[in-house]
C-alpha positions in Angstrom: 28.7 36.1 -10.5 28.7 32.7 -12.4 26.1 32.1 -14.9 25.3 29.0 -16.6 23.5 28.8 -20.4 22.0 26.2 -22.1 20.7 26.2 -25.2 22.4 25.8 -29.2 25.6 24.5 -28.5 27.0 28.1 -29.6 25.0 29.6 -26.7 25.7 27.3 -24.1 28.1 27.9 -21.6 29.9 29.7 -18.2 30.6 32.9 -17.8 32.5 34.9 -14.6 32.0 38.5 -13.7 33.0 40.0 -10.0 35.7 38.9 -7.5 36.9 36.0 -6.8 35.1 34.9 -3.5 33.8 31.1 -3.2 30.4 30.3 -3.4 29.9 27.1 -3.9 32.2 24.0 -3.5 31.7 20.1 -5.1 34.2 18.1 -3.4 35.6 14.8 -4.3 32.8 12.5 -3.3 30.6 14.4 -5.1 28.8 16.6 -2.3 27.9 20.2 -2.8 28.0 23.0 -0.5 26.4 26.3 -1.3 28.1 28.8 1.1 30.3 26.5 3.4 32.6 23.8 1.6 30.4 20.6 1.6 32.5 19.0 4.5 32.0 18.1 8.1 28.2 17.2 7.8 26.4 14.2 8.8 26.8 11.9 6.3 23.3 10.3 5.8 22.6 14.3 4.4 25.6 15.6 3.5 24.8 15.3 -0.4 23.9 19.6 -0.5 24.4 21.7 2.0 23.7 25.4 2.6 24.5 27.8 4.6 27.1 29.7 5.8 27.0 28.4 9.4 26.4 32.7 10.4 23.2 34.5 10.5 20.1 33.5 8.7 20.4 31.0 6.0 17.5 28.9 3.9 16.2 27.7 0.5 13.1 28.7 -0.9 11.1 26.6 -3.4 9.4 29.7 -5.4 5.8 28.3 -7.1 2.8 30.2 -8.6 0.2 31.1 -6.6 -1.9 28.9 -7.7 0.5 26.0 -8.3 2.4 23.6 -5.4 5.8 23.3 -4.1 7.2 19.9 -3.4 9.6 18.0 -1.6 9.8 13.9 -2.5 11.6 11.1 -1.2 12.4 8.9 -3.2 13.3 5.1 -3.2 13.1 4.5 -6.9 12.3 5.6 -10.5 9.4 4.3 -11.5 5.6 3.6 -10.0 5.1 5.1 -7.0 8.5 4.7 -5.7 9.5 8.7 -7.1 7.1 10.2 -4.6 7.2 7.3 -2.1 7.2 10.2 0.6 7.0 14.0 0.6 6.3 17.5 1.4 3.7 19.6 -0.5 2.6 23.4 0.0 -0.3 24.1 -2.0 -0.8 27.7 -2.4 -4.0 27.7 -4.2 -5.3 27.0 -0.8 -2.5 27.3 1.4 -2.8 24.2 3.0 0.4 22.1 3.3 0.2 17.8 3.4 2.9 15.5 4.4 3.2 12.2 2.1 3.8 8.7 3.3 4.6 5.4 1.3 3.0 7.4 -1.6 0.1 8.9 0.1 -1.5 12.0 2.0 -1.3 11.3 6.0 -1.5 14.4 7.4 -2.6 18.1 6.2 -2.8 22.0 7.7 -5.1 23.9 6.5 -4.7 28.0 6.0 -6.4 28.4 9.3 -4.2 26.1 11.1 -6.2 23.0 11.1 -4.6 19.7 11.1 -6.2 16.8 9.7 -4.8 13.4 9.8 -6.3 10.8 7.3 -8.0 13.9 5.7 -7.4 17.0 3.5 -9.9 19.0 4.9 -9.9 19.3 8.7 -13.3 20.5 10.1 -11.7 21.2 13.4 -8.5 22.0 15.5 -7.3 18.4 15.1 -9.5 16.3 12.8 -8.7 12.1 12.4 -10.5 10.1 9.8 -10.1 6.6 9.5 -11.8 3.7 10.0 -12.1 3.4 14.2 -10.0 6.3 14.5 -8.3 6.6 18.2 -5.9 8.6 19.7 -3.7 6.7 22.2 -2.0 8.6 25.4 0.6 6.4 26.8 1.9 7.7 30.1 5.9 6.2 30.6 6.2 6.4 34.4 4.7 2.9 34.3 5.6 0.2 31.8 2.8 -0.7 29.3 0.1 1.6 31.1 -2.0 3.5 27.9 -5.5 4.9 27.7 -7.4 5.4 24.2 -10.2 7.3 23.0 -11.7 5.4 20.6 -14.8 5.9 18.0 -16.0 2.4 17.6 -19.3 1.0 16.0 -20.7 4.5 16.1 -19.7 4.9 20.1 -17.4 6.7 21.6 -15.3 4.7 23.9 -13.0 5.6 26.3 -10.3 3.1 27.3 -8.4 3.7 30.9 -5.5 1.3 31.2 -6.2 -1.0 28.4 -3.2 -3.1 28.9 -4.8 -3.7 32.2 -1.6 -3.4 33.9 -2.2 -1.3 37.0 -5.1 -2.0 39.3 -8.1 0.3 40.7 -7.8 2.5 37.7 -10.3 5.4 37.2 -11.6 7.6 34.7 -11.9 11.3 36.5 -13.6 14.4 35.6 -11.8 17.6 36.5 -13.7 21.1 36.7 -11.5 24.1 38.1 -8.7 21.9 39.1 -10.8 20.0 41.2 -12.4 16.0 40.7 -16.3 16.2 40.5 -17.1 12.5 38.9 -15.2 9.8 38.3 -15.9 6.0 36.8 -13.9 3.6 39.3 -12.7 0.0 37.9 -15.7 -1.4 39.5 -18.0 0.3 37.2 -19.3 2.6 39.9 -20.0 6.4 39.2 -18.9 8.4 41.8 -20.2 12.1 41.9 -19.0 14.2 44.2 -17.0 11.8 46.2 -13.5 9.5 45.5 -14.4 6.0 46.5 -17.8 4.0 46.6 -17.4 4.2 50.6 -17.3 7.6 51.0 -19.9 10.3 51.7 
């Protein structure tokens, strides 16, 4: 093993015991590689890497329990800019938040809640925010998008916002099988497709 000291400069130091098997490699740029030899990565995260490329490998960020772990991102050294993004596991509640431009977006809680725009999700997917929506945007046709939307203390649903495609409905599905639907005429159609039909 290698260990390093610090301390009094008489007690600082390296010191060697075992073989002589590699462990950990800098190489000349400066990159360090902690069971493979820091080469051959992608280069926008080659600055550590570990792992010996065989069987299970990791890294473990080892906290209190009633402390947090945390990974930042930074783009800076001062203000907001050390923790301008991040990870963070808090095990006092065992809830983990993901940090963005130097705030909380999204949390899970212990009991696998997630909450985006707040810490404490009150149910299997929780968003607060001012008109919060949630915005299903289907690719087989260009710009087509629906939205559920809280607005001005009403729920809204929004088929085909864009207003792309025409004679767009809002259908109601129970055992597979359409029971009412809201046609883009307006018309509420119960037990039946069109307006026309019996």
């Amino acid at each position: 093993a290698i260990r390093m000291y610090t301390g009094a400069s008489s007690g600082s130091g390296i010191s060697q015991t075992g073989n002589n098997a590699e462990r950990l490699r800098i190489n000349k740029d400066g990159n360090v590689g902690i069971g493979n030899t820091a080469s051959g990565f992608n280069a926008q995260a080659d600055n550590l890497s570990v792992g010996t490329g065989s069987g299970a490998n990791g890294i473990t960020i080892y906290s209190g329990n009633d402390s947090s772990g945390n990974i930042f991102f930074a783009d800076g050294t001062s203000g907001d800019d050390p923790t301008r993004g991040g990870i963070n596991y808090n095990h006092a509640n065992n809830s983990i938040s993901f940090r963005v431009n130097d705030s909380p977006k999204m949390s899970i809680a212990s009991d696998g809640k997630v909450g985006i725009g707040t810490a404490s999700p009150a149910q299997e997917l929780d968003i607060s925010s001012t008109n919060p929506a949630v915005r299903l945007t289907d690719t087989t046709t260009s710009g087509l998008y629906h939205e559920l939307v809280s607005y001005a203390d009403n729920l809204r649903f929004a088929a085909d916002k864009g207003n792309v495609e025409a004679d767009t409905k809002i259908e109601f599905y129970i055992d597979n099988a359409e029971k009412m639907a809201i046609d883009s005429a307006g018309n509420v159609l119960v037990g039946k497709t069109s307006q026309d039909s019996s």
